[in-house]
C-alpha positions as CSV (number, residue, x, y, z in Angstrom):
1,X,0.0,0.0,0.0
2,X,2.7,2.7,0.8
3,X,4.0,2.1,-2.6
4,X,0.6,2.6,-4.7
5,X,0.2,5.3,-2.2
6,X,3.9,7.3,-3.5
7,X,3.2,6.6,-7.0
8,X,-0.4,8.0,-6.8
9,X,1.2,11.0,-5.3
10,X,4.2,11.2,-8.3
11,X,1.3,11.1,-11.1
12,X,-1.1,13.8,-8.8
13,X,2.3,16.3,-9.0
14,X,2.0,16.2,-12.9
15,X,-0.5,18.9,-13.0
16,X,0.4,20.3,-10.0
17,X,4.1,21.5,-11.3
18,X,2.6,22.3,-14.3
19,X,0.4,24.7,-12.9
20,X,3.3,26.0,-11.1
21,X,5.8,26.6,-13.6
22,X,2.6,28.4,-15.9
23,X,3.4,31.9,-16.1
24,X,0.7,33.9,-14.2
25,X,0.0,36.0,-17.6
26,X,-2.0,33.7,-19.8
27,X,-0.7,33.4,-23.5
28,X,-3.2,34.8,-26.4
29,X,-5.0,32.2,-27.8
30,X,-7.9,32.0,-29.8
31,X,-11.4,31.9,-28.1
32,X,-12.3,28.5,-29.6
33,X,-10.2,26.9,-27.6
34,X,-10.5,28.3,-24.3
35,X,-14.5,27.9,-23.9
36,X,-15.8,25.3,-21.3
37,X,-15.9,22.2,-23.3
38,X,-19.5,21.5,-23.0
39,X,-21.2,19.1,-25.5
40,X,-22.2,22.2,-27.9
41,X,-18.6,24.2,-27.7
42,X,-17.1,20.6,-28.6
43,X,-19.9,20.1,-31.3
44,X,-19.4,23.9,-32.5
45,X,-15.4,23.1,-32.2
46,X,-15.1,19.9,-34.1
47,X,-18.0,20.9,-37.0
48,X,-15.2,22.6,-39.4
49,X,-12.9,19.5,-38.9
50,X,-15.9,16.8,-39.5
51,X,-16.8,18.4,-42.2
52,X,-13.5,19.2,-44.0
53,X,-12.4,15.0,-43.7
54,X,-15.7,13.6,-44.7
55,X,-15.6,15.6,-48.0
56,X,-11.9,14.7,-48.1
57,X,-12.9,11.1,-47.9
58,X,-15.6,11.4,-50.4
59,X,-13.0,13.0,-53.2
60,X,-11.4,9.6,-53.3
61,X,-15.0,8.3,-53.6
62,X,-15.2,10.9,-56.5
63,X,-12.2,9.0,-58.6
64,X,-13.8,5.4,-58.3
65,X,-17.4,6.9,-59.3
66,X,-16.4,8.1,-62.5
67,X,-14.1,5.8,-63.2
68,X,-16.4,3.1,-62.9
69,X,-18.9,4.7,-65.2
70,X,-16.7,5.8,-67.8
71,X,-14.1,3.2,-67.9
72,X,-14.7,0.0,-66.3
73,X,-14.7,-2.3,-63.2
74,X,-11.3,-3.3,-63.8
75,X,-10.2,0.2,-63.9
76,X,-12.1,0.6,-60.7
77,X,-9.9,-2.4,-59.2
78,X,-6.7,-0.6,-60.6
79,X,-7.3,2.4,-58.6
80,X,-7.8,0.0,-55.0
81,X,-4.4,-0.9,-56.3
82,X,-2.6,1.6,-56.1
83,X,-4.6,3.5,-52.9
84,X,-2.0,1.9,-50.7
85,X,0.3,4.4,-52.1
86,X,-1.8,7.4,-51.7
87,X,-2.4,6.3,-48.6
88,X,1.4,6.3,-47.2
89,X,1.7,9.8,-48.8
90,X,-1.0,11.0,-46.5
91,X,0.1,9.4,-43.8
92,X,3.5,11.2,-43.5
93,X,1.4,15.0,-43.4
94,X,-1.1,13.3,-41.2
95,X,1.5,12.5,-38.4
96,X,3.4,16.0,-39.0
97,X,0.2,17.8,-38.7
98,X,-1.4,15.5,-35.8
99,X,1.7,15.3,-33.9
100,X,2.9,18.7,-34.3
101,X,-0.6,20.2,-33.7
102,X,-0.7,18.2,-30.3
103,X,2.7,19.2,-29.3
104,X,2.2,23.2,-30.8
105,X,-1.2,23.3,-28.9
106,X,0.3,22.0,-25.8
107,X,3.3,24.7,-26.3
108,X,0.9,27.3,-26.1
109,X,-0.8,26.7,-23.6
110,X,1.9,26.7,-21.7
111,X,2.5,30.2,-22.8
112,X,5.6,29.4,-25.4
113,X,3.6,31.1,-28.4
114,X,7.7,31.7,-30.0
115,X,9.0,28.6,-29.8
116,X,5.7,26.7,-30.8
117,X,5.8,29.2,-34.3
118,X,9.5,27.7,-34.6
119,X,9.1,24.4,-34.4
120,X,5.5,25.3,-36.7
121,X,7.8,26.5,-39.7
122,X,10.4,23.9,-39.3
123,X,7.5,20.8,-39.2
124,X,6.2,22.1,-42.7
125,X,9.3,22.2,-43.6
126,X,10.6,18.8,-43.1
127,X,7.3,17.8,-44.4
128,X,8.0,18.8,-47.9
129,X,11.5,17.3,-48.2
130,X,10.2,14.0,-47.0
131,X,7.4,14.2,-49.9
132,X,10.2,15.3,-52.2
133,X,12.1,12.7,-51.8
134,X,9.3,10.2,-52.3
135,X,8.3,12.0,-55.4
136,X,11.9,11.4,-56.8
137,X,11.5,7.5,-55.9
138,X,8.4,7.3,-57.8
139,X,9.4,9.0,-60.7
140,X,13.1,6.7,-60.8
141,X,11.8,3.8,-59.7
142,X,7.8,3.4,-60.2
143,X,8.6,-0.3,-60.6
144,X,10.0,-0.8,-57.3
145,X,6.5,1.1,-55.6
146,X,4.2,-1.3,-57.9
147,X,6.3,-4.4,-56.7
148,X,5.7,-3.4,-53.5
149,X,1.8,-3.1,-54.4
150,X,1.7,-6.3,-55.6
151,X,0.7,-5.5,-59.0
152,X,0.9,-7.9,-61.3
153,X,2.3,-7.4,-65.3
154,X,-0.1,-6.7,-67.9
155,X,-3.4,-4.7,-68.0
156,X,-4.0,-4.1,-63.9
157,X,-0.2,-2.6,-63.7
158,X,-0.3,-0.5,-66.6
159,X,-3.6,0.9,-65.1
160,X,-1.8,1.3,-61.8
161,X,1.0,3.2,-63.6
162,X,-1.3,5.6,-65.2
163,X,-3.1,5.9,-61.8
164,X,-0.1,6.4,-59.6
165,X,2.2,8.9,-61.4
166,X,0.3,12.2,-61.1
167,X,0.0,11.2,-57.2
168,X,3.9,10.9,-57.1
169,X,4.3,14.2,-59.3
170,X,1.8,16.0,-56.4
171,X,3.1,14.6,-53.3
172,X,4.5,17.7,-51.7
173,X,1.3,19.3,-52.2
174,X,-0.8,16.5,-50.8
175,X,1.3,16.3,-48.0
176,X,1.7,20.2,-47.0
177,X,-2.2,20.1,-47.5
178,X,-2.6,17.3,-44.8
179,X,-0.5,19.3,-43.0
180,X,-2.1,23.0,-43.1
181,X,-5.5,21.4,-42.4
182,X,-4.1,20.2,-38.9
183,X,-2.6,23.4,-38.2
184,X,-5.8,25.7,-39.2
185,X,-7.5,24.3,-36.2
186,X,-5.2,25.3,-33.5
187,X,-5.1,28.8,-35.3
188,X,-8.5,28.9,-34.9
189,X,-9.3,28.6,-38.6
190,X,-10.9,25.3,-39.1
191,X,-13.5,26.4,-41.0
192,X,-11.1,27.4,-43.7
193,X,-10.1,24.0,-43.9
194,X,-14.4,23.0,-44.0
195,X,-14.6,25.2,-46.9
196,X,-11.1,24.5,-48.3
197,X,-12.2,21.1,-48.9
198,X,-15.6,21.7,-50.0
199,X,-14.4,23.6,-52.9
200,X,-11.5,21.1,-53.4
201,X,-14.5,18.5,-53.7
202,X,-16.0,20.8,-56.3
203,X,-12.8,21.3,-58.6
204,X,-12.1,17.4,-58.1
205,X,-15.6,16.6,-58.8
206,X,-15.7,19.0,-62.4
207,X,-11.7,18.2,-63.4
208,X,-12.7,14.6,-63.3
209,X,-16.2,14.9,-65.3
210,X,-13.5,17.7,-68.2
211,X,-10.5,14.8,-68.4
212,X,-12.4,11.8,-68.0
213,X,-15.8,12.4,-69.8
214,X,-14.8,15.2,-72.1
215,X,-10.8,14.2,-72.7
216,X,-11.1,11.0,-72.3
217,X,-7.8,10.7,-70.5
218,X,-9.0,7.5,-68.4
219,X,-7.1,6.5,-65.0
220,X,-4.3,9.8,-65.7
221,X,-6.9,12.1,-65.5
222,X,-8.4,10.6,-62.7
223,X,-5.7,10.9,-60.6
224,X,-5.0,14.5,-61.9
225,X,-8.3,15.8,-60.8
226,X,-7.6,14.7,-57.5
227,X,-4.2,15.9,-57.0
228,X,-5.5,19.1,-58.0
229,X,-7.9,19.2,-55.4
230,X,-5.6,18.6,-52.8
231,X,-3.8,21.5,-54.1
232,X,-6.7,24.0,-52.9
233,X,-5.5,23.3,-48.9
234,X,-1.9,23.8,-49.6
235,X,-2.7,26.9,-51.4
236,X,-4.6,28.3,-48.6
237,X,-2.3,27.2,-46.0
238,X,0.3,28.5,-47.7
239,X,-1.3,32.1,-48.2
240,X,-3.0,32.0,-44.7
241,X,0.3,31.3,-42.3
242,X,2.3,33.4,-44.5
243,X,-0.1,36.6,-44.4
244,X,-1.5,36.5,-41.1
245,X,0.4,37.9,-38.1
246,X,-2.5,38.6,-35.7
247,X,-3.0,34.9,-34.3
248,X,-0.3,32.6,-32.4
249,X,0.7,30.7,-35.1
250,X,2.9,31.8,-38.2
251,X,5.6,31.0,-40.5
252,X,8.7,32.5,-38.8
253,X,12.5,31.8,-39.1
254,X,12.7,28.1,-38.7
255,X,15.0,26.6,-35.4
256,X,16.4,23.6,-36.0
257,X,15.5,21.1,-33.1
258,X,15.4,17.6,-33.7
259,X,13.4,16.6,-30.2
260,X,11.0,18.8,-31.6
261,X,10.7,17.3,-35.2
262,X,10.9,13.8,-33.0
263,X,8.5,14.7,-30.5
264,X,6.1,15.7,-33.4
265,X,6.9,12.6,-34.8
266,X,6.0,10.2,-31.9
267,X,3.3,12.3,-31.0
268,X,2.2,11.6,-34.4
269,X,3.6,7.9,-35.1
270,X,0.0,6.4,-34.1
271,X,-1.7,8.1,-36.9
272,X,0.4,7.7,-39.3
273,X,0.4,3.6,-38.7
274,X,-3.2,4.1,-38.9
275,X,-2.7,5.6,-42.6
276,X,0.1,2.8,-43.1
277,X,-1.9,-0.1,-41.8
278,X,-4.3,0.7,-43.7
279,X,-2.5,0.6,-46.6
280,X,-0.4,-3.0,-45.5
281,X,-3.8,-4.1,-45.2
282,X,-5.3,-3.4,-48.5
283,X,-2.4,-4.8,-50.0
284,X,-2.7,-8.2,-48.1
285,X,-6.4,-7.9,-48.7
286,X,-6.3,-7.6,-52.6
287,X,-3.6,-10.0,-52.8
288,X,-6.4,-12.2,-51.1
289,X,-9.3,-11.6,-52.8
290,X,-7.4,-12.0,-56.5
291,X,-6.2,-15.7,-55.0
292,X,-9.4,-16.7,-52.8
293,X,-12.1,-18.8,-54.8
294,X,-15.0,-16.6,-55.8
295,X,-12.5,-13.3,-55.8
296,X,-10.4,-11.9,-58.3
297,X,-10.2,-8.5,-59.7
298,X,-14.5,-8.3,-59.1
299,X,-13.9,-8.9,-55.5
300,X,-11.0,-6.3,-55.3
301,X,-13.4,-4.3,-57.2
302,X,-16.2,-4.8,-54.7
303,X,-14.0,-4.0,-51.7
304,X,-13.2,-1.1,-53.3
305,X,-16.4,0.2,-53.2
306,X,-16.9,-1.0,-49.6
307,X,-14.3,0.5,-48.3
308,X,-15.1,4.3,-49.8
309,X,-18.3,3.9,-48.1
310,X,-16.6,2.9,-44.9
311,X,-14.1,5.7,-45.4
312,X,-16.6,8.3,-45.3
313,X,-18.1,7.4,-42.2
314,X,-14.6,6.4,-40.4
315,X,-14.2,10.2,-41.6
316,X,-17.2,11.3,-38.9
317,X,-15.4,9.5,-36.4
318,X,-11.5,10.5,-37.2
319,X,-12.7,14.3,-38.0
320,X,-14.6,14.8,-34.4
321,X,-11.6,13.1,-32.7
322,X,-8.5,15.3,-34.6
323,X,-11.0,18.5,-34.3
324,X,-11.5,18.1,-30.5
325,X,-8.0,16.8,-29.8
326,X,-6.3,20.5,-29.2
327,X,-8.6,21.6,-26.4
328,X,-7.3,18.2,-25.1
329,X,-3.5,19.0,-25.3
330,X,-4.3,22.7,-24.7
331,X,-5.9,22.0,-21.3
332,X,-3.5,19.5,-20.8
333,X,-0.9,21.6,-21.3
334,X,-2.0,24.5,-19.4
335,X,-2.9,22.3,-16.2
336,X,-6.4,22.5,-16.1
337,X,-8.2,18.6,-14.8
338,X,-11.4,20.1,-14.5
339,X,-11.6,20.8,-18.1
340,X,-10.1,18.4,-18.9
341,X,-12.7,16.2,-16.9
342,X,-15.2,17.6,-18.4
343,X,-14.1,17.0,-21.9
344,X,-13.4,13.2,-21.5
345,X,-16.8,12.6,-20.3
346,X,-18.9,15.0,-22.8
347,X,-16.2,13.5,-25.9
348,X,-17.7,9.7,-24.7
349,X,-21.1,10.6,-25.1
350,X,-21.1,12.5,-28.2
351,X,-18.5,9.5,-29.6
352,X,-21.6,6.8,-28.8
353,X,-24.5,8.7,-30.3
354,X,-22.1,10.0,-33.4
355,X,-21.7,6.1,-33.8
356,X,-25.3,4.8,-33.6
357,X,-26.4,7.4,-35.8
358,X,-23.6,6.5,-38.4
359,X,-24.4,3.2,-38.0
360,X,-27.9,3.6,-39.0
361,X,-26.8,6.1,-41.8
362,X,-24.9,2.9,-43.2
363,X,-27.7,0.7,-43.4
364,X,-29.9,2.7,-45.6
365,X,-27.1,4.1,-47.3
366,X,-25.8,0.6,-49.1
367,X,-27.9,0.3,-52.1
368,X,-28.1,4.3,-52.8
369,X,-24.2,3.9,-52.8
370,X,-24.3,0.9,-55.5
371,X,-26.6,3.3,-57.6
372,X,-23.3,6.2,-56.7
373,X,-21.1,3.5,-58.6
374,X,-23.9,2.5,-61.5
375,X,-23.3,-1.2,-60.0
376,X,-26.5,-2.7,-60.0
377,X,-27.7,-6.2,-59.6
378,X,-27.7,-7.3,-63.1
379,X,-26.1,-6.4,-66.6
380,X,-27.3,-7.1,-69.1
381,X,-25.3,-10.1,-71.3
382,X,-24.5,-7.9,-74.1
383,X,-21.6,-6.2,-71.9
384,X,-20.0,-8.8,-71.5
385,X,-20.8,-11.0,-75.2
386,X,-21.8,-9.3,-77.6
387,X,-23.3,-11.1,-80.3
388,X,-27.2,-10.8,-81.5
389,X,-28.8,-13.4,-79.8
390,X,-27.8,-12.1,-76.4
391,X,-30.3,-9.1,-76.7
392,X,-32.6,-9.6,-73.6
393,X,-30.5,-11.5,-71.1
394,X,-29.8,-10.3,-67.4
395,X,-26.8,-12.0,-65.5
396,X,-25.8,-10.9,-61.6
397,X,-23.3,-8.9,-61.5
398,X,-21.1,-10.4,-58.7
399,X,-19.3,-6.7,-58.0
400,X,-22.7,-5.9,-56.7
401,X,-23.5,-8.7,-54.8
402,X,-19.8,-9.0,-52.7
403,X,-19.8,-5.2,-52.4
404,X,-23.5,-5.6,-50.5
405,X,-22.4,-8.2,-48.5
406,X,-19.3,-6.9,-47.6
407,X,-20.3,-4.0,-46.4
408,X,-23.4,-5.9,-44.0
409,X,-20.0,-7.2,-42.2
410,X,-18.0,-3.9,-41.7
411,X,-21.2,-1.5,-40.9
412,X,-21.2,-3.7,-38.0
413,X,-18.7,-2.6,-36.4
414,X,-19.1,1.5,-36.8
415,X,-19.8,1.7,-32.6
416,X,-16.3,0.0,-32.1
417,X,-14.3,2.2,-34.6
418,X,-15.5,5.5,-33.4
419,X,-14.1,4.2,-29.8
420,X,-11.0,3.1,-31.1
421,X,-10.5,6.5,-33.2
422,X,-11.3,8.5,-30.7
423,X,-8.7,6.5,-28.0
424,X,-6.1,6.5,-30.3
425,X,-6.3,10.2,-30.8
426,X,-6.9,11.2,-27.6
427,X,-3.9,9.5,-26.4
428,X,-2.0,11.8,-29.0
429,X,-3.7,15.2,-27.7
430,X,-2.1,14.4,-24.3
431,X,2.1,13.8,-26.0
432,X,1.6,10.3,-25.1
433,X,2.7,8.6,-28.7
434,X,3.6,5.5,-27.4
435,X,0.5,4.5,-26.0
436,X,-1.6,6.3,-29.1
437,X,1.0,4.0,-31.2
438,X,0.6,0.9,-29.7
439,X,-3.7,1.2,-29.7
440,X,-2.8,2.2,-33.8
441,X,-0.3,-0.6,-34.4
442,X,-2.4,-3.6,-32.7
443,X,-5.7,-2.4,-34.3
444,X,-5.0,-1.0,-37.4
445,X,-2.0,-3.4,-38.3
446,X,-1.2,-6.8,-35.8
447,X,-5.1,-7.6,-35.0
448,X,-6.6,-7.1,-39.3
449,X,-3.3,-9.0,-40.7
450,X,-4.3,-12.0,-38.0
451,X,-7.4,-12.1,-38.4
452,X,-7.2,-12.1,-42.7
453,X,-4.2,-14.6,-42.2
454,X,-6.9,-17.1,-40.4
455,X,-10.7,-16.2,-41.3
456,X,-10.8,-16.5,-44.7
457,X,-9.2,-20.0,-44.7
458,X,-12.1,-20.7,-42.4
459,X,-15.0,-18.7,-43.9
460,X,-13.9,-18.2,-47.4
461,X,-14.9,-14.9,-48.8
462,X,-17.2,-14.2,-46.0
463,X,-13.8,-14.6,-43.6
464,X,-12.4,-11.7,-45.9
465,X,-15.0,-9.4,-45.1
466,X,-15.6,-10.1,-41.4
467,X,-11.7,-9.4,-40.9
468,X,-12.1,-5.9,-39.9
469,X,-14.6,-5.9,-37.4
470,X,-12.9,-9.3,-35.7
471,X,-9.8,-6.5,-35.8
472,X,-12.0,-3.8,-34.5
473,X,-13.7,-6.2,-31.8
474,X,-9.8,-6.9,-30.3
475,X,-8.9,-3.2,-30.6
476,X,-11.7,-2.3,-28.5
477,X,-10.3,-4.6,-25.4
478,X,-7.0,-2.8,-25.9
479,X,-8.5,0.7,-25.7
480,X,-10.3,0.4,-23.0
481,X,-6.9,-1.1,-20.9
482,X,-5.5,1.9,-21.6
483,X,-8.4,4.2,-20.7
484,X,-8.3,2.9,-17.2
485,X,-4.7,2.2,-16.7
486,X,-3.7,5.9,-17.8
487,X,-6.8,8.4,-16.1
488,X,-4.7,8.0,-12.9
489,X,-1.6,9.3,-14.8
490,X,-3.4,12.3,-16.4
491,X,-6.5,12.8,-14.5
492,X,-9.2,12.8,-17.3
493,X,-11.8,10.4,-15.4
């Protein structure tokens, strides 16, 4: 007992020599993230953020709608392909701009406005040589990144190519856009990011109809229409942090400080295996689905569409959690438990019924979604053979049919990702990477490559599609250790 009763009185002093070494002064900040956290400020707070990923998630919805109606379901399958690579691209902004929002947000709540501008600059900085560099690998090597893929020769990989080398010509862009977004809402701006991405929804949306319909540039135009989309948020990011002096975060003179970049980085490293995982996944899961009996490039196809739709609504969950996560660090930072209290429990509540209501959403969203796609439940023969005596003659389509079912298994498990986004971010808001890291690794990566690796030798295709939740299912376990083992450390319940 004395022992528990020493370390319960080392985790109490955290916030209590925080407190103390505050200056007495408290640092300008924007409004936005000083208010009481009540349900409605967190609601009002995260709106901008929620808003600006779902649309994000629905531009790469965008690319597989009109590719599937003007090209083909093969086409469709060739994009899946290559998302693993767009994917790691937005991973590396997504763990600069999560991780260094968390630790910038903390910084100035502590009152260091300077040094958290510094280490601002230097983060966007080291952003862009990282994409650079990836951008030269791609354009020397695009072999080596389709290997990788697991693209086969022939049709699929030159599709993939055609796909994937406007992504690797944009990746600075894409990635300084991840980036900015983060950053807009700890300067209080994260409705420019909401509207950002709306109107980069709207170019996508119209460059895709002018070089797919019009110019009939197939898969390269495709990918062009999105990259210039994401070109909108590193425009404004660029324009807004280099004009505006009036709020606590700018560009200034960059200071070289590798804990920082590091710090960032760690802080960071949980969303960024999300991104990763995510991609590893995808490329285990194709490599499935093109070997499994009854797959092939219509089941990749299929999942493709599935997991747009899932994207959109993992979007909700992943855009409330980012958007609340700096009046986390911020009241972390600045030593306040009652706030911090408060938040916790208001951010579970609003988490559950955000959840059920997606969940709902889902269900009566499936077969509008197919209708999104133009995959309906028969084609007509004469798509597929077409000689005169086929006039007349319905087959199923099996895309249909395996996306439908598919997507039955994952909407399943909607209540248990919102949890597990929310936990893993959450742990990030408070500079605790390790344990954000660890909930991001098992879920996203360790628990979905186990249970793909044994369910679909049991269930077949239906194994395949019941992976994620069974991954989701373990990952909720996990997160809820770690929501009891830490709120003695920080104080949050």
């Amino acid at each position: 007992m004395p022992h528990k009763h020493k370390k319960h009185v080392k985790h109490a002093k955290i916030f209590t020599e925080a407190k103390q070494s505050f200056p007495k002064t408290q640092p300008k900040v924007e409004d936005a993230i000083t208010r009481k956290p009540t349900m409605s400020n967190l609601l009002k707070f995260a709106l901008p953020t929620i808003l600006s990923m779902i649309i994000m998630s629905t531009m790469g919805i965008v690319d597989g709608v009109f590719v599937s109606r003007w090209i083909d379901q093969n086409a469709l399958a060739a994009v899946s392909l290559v998302f693993p690579f767009f994917g790691f691209v937005m991973a590396i902004g997504f763990m600069l701009g999560v991780g260094g929002n968390a630790m910038i947000a903390k910084k100035i709540g502590e009152g260091k406005e300077v040094e958290g501008r510094q280490n601002f600059s230097l983060i966007i900085i080291t952003g862009i040589i990282v994409a650079a560099a990836i951008s030269m690998i791609g354009v020397l090597a695009p072999d080596f990144i389709l290997n990788i893929l697991g693209v086969d020769y022939g049709v699929a990989r030159q599709m993939a190519i055609d796909y994937m080398m406007p992504l690797v010509y944009f990746a600075p862009v894409i990635v300084s856009g991840m980036m900015f977004q983060q950053f807009l809402i700890t300067a209080g701006k994260a409705h420019y990011s909401a509207i950002t991405s709306f109107a980069s929804g709207i170019v996508s949306i119209g460059l895709n109809f002018l070089f797919i319909y019009h110019l009939d540039m197939g898969l390269q135009g495709a990918a062009l229409a999105t990259s210039i989309g994401y070109s909108l948020s590193a425009l404004v990011g660029w324009v807004f942090f280099s004009i505006n002096r009036k709020g606590n975060l700018y560009f200034v003179m960059p200071k070289f400080d590798i804990r920082a970049l590091g710090r960032a980085s760690i802080n960071g490293a949980s969303e960024m295996v999300t991104m990763l995982a995510t991609s590893i996944v995808v490329v285990l899961m194709n490599n499935i689905l093109m070997d499994i009996e009854g797959g092939g490039l219509e089941a990749v196809a299929a999942a493709s569409i599935m997991f747009a739709g899932m994207g959109v609504f993992s979007a909700l969950f992943i855009g409330y959690s980012s958007g609340v996560a700096p009046i986390t660090s911020y009241n972390f930072g600045k030593g306040d438990t009652d706030n911090l209290k408060l938040s916790y429990k208001n951010n579970m509540i609003i988490i559950g019924v955000l959840s059920i209501v997606a969940t709902g959403l889902a269900f009566l969203l499936i077969d509008p979604l197919m209708l999104v796609y133009d995959i309906e439940p028969y084609v007509h023969m004469f798509d597929f053979i077409p000689t005169p005596d086929m006039y007349g003659i319905y087959v199923e389509n099996s895309v249909y049919h395996l996306a439908r079912r598919g997507f039955f298994f994952i909407t399943a498990s909607f209540i248990l990702m919102a949890y597990n986004s929310f936990g893993t971010m959450f742990f990030t808001a408070l500079n605790n990477g390790v344990v954000s890291s660890l909930l991001s690794l098992f879920r996203t990566l360790i628990f979905p490559v186990l249970a793909f690796w044994i369910l679909p030798t049991i269930w077949g295709l239906d194994g395949a599609w019941a992976a994620m939740p069974a991954a989701e299912i373990l990952g909720i376990v996990l997160t809820v250790v770690f929501f009891i083992k830490m709120k003695k450390r920080y104080n949050y319940a």
